[in-house]
C-alpha positions in Angstrom: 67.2 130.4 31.0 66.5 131.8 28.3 68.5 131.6 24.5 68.4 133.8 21.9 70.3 133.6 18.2 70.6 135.4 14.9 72.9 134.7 12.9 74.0 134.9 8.7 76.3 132.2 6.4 77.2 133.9 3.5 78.9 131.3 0.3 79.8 128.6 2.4 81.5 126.6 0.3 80.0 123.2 0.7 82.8 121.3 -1.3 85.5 123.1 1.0 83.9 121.3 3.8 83.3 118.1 3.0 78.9 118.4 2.6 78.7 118.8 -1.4 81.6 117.0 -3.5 79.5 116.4 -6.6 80.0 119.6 -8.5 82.9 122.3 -8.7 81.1 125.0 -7.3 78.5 124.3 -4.1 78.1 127.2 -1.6 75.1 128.6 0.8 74.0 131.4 2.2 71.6 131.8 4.6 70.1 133.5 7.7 69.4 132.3 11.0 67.0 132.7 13.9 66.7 130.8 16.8 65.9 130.5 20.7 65.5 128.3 23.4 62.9 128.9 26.7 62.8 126.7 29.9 60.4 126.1 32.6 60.8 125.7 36.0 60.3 121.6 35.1 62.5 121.1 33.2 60.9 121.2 30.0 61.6 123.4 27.4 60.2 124.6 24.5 62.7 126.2 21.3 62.1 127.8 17.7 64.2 127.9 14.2 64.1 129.9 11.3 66.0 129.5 8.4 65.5 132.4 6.0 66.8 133.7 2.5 67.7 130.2 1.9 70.4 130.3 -1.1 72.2 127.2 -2.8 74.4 127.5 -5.7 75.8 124.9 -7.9 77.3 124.1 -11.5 73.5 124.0 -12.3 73.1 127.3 -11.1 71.0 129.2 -7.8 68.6 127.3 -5.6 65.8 129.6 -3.7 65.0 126.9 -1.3 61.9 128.5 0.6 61.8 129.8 4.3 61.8 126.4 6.9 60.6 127.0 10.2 60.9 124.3 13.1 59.6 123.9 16.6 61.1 121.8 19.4 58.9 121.3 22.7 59.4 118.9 25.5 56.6 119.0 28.0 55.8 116.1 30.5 58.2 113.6 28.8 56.9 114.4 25.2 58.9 115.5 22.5 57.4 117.4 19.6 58.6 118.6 16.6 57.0 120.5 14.0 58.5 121.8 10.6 56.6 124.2 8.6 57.6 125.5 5.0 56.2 125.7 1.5 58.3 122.6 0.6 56.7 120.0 3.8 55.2 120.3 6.9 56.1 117.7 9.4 55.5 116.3 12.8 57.1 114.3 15.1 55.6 113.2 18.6 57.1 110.4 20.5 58.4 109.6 24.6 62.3 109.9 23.8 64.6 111.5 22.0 65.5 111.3 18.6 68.4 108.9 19.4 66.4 106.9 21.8 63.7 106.5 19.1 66.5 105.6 16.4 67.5 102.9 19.3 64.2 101.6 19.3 63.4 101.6 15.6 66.3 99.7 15.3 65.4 96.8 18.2 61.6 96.6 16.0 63.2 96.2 12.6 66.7 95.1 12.3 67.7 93.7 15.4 64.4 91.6 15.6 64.9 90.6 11.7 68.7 89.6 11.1 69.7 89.8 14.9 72.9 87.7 13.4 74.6 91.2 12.4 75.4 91.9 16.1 77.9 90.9 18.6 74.7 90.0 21.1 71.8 88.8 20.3 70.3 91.6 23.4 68.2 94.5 22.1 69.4 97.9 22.7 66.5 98.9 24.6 65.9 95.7 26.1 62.6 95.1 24.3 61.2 98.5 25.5 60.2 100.0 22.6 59.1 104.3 22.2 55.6 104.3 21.0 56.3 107.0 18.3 54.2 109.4 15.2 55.6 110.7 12.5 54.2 112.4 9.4 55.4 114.4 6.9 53.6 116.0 3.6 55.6 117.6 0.9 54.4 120.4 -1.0 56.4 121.4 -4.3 59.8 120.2 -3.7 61.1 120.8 -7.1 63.7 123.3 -6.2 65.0 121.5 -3.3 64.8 118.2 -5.3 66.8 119.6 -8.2 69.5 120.5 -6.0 69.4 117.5 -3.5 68.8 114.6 -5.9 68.8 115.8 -9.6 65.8 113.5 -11.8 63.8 113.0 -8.3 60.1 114.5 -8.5 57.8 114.1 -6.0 54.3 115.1 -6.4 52.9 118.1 -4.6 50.6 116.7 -1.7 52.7 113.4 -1.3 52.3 112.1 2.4 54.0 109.3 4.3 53.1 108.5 7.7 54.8 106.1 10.5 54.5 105.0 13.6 55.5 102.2 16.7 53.6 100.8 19.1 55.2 99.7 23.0 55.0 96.4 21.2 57.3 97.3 18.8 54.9 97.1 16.3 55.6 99.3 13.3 53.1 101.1 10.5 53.9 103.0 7.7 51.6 104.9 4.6 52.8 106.3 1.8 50.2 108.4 -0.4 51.4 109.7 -3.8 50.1 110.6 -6.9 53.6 110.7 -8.4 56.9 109.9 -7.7 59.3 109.5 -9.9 63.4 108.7 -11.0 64.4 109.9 -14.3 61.8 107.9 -16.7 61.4 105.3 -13.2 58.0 106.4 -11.9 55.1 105.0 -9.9 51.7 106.9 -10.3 49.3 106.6 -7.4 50.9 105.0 -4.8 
C-alpha cells in the first residue's frame, strides 16, 4: 500500500504545548511532505520533507533550512538518511531504533553499573545490533541559536559510531571548533 502526505503548521505555539517554555513567544510554521511505499516483502521504503522551516522566538525568526529524510527497510536492514544544508546523516543497523536503543544500553550501561537495575539480565540477552551511524554538520548556526543559544559548532564537524555483535562500541569525533560561550575546544 501505498501513503501519501502534505500537509502545513502555521504558528504553532510551542510554549502552548509544552515543547519550548524558555521564552514568551516560541511558534513554528512549517510544510510537510511525506509518503510511505511497500513491497510485496514486507519491506518498505518512505520519504520526508520538511520545507519553509520557520521558528520564532523572543530573539526573533529562525530560517532553519529545508531537511529531507529517507527511511528504507529491505532484507532486515534499516536505513536512514537525512540530507540538509545544516547535516547529512546516516544510520544503517539490523533493528529498529528502539531495539538499537535496547542494545546500546546492554553494551554501555547495563554492562558498566548493572547495579541500577532490578536484574542483573540484559535486555537483549547479550545479543547485541551490530550498528553505523554518522552524521556531519554543515553551518548550524541558525538552528544552534535557536536550539541551544552560545553553542557553535564548526562547519564540517563529524562524529561517527558504531557496535559490533560483541557489543563492542566505537566512536570519532572530528572538529575543528566547538564551542560553549567562551568554553571551547579547537581541533578535536
Amino acid at each position: 500500500a501505498d501513503f501519501k502526505l502534505t500537509g502545513s503548521i502555521r504558528n504553532a505555539d510551542l510554549n502552548a504545548l509544552g515543547i519550548d517554555k524558555r521564552s514568551d513567544i516560541a511558534n513554528a510554521s512549517m510544510d510537510i511532505a511525506a509518503a510511505l511505499f511497500s513491497t510485496a516483502q514486507n519491506d518498505f521504503n518512505s520519504s520526508a520533507t520538511l520545507s519553509n522551516i520557520r521558528i520564532t522566538d523572543n530573539a526573533g525568526e529562525h530560517l532553519i533550512p529545508d531537511i529531507d529524510a529517507d527511511y528504507n527497510m529491505a532484507n532486515g536492514i534499516n536505513h536512514l538518511a537525512m540530507n540538509s544544508d545544516i547535516l547529512h546523516a546516516e544510520y544503517d543497523a539490523h533493528a529498529s531504533i528502539p531495539q538499537l536503543i535496547a542494545s546500546l544500553q546492554d553494551a554501555t550501561v547495563r554492562r558498566e553499573l548493572p547495579a541500577l537495575y532490578k536484574s542483573s539480565d540484559q535486555a537483549t540477552g547479550g545479543l547485541f545490533t551490530p550498528f553505523s551511524a554518522e552524521l556531519a554538520l554543515h553551518d548550524t548556526r541558525e538552528l544552534l541559536s535557536y536550539l541551544l543559544p552560545g553553542l557553535y559548532v564548526a562547519d564540517g564537524t563529524r562524529f561517527n559510531i558504531s557496535m559490533n555483535s560483541d557489543g563492542d562500541l566505537h566512536g570519532d569525533l572530528t572538529s575543528q571548533r566547538l564551542a560553549f560561550g567562551t568554553n571551547y575546544i579547537r581541533n578535536a
